[in-house]
C-alpha positions, 0 to 999 in steps of 0.5 A: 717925151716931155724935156726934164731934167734929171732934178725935176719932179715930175707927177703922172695922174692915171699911171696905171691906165697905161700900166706905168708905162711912162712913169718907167719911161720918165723915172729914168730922166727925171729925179723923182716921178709921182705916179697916182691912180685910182685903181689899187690893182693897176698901182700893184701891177705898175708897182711890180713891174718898176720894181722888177726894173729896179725904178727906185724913184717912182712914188705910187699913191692911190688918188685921183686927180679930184682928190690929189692935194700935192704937198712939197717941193713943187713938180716941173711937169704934170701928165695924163694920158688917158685918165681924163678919157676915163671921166668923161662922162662924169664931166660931160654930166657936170658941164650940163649941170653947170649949164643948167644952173641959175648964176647971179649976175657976174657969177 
């Protein structure tokens, strides 16, 4: 587990992947916990299941990591678990792309 404080801000990229399971976890060492996910559905199971735990200072929003623009008080950690696994073959696909690609010198 990572060492937060309970002032911290802590912000999870892909919480639904492991159900919420460690924004649950992190909520109850930390302030606040920012828990993002792409999937509509992972967020309500996650959502319900924190508030049947009574986690008060879990904030759930439908992002991603490609698309989160963080706004406020700067975090004192971020996290992910398994979302990078999701997308995968989306930056294995870029990474080609960029090899591929024809640079100016320096760039």
């Amino acid at each position: 587990m990572l060492e937060v404080s309970p002032d911290d801000l802590l912000l999870e990229v892909g919480t639904g992947t492991g159900t919420g399971a460690f924004a649950w976890v992190a909520a109850t060492r930390c302030r606040t916990v920012i828990a993002l996910d792409a999937s509509p559905l992972m967020l309500t199971y996650a959502a319900r299941r924190a508030r049947e735990e009574d986690l008060k200072n879990i904030v759930f929003r439908q992002e991603g990591f490609l698309t989160y623009e963080h706004e406020g008080e700067p975090v004192a950690a971020a996290v992910s678990q398994f979302a990078l696994r999701v997308y995968s073959s989306v930056t294995s696909r870029l990474g080609d792309a960029l090899i591929a690609t024809d640079w100016q010198e320096g760039g």
